[in-house]
C-alpha positions in Angstrom: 41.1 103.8 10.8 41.3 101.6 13.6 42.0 98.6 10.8 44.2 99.9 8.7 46.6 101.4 12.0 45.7 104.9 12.1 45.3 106.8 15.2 42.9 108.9 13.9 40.7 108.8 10.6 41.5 112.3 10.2 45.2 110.7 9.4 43.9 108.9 6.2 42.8 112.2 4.6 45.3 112.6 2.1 46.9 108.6 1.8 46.2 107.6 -1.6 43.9 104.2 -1.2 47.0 102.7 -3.8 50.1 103.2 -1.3 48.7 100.8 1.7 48.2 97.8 -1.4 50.7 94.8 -1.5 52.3 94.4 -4.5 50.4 91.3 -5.5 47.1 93.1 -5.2 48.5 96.4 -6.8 47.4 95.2 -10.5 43.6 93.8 -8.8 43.1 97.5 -7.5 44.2 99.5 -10.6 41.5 97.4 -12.5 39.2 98.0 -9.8 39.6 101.7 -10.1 39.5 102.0 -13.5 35.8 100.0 -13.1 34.7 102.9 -10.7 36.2 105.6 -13.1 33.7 103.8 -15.3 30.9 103.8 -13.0 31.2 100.2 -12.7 30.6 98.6 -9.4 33.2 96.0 -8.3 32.1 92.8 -6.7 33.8 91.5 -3.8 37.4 90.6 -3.6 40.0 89.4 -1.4 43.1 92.3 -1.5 45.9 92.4 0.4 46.8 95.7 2.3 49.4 96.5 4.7 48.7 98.3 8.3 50.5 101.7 9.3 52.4 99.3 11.8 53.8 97.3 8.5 51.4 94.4 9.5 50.0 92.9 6.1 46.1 92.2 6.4 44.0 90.5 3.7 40.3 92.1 3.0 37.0 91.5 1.5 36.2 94.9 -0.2 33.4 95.9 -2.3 33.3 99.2 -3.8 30.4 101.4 -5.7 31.0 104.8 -7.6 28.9 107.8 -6.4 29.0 111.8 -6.8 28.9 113.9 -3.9 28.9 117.2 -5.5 29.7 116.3 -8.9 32.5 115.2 -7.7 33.5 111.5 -9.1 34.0 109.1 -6.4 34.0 105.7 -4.3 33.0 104.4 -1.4 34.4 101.4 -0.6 33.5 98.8 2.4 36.4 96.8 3.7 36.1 93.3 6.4 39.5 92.5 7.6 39.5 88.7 6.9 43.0 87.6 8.0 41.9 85.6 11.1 39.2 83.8 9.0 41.8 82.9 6.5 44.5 81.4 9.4 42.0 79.5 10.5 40.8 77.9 6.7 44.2 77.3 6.4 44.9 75.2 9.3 41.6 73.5 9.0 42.7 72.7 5.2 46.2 71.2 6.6 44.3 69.6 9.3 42.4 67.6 6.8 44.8 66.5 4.1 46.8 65.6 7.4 44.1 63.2 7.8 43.0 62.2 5.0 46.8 61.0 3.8 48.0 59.9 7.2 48.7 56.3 6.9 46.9 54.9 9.8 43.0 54.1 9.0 40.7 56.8 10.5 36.9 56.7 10.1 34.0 58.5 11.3 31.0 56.4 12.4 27.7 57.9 13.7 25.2 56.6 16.6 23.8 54.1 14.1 26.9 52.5 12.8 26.7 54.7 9.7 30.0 55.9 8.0 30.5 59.3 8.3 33.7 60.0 6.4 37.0 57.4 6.0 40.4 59.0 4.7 42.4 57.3 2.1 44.0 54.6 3.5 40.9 53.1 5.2 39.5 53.1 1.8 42.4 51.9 0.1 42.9 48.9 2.8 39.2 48.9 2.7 39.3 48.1 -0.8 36.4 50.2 -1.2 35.6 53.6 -2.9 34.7 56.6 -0.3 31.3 56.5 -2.0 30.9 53.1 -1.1 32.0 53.0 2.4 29.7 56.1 3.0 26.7 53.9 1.9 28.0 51.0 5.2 27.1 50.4 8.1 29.7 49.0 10.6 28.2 46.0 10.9 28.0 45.7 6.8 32.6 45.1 7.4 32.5 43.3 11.1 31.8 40.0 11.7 31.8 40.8 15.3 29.6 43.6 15.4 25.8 42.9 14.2 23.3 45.3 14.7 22.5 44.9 18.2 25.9 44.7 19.7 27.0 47.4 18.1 24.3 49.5 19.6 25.2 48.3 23.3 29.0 49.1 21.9 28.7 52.6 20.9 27.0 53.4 24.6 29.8 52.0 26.2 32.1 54.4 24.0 30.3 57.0 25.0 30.3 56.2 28.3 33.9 55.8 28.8 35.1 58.4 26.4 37.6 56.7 24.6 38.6 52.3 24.2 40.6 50.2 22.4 39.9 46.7 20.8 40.6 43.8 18.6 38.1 42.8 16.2 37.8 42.4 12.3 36.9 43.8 9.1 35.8 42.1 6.0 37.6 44.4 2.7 36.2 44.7 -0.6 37.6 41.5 -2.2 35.8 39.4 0.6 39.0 38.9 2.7 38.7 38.8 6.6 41.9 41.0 8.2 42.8 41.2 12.3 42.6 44.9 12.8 43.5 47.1 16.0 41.0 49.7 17.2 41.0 53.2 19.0 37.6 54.3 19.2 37.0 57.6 20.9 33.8 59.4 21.5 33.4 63.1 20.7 30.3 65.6 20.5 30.2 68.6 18.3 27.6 70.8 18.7 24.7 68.6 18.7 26.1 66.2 16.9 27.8 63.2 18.1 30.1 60.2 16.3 32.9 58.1 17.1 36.2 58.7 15.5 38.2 55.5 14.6 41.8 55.1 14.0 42.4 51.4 12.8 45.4 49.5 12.0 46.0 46.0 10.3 47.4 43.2 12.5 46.7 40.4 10.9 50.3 39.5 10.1 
């Protein structure tokens, strides 16, 4: 009741399940009902429903047929998913944002290991994602071997956030001048440096 915008659940008794369905979902519920009229379960589905307020909601709903009495009918368990679905949906623009923003962005863990590049850092790269996820830092940077770049990463971390000049050998074996913005972040218990890089060898 509380959901769906009903004061009371006594208020439902009586709304017919069919009149609170969006329009695009109308044609996904009649189906569904006729699979309960069939004593036919019905897996889970997303449906979009709309509040007594006039909000519009999307559910996952799952619905079994029963008899109580000998009377044919359904119970059906509802999760209001709209908050989950805002935030897929910004999380989905936030990463084509990144992955087809122009600048170079990389993810590089504690050991110099590639986490994830976007499509321009490959592309200026001249390497596939696959094969950048198989580097190492120090496998593109002349000026960053093993053991600098460990004493490099610390002092990332320490500061939070820097910005440098180095450069990065691409796939065809040429050396460019590149501009970085390193900055140090910690999710959870894991921890990497986020790159963005830009060419300025010209």
């Amino acid at each position: 009741a509380r959901m769906l915008g009903f004061s009371d659940p006594n208020k439902m008794v009586g709304v017919r399940a069919i009149d609170i369905v969006a329009p695009e979902s109308q044609q996904l519920v009649t189906e569904r009902i006729k699979r309960l009229e069939s004593s036919t379960d019905n897996p889970a589905a997303e449906i979009a429903l709309f509040r007594q307020d006039g909000i519009r909601i999307t559910v996952e709903s799952i619905s079994v047929p029963i008899l109580i009495d000998g009377i044919p009918t359904a119970v059906i368990i509802a999760q209001d998913i709209t908050d989950r679905q805002e935030k897929e949906k910004k999380l989905q623009m936030m990463q084509f944002s990144i992955d087809n923003v122009l600048d170079r962005i990389a993810w590089i863990a504690p050991d110099g290991r590639f986490l994830y590049a976007n499509e321009a850092a490959c592309k200026e790269m001249e390497y596939t994602l696959d094969e950048v996820l198989s580097m190492r830092v120090f496998d593109i940077d002349p000026n960053f071997p093993e053991e600098i770049w460990t004493e490099h990463y610390r002092e990332v971390k320490k500061r939070g956030s820097m910005q440098l000049e180095t450069q990065q050998v691409s796939g065809d074996g040429q050396t460019h001048d590149i501009e970085i913005s390193a900055n140090y972040f910690k999710f959870g218990k894991r921890e990497f440096m986020c790159t963005i890089r830009r060419d300025i060898t010209e």
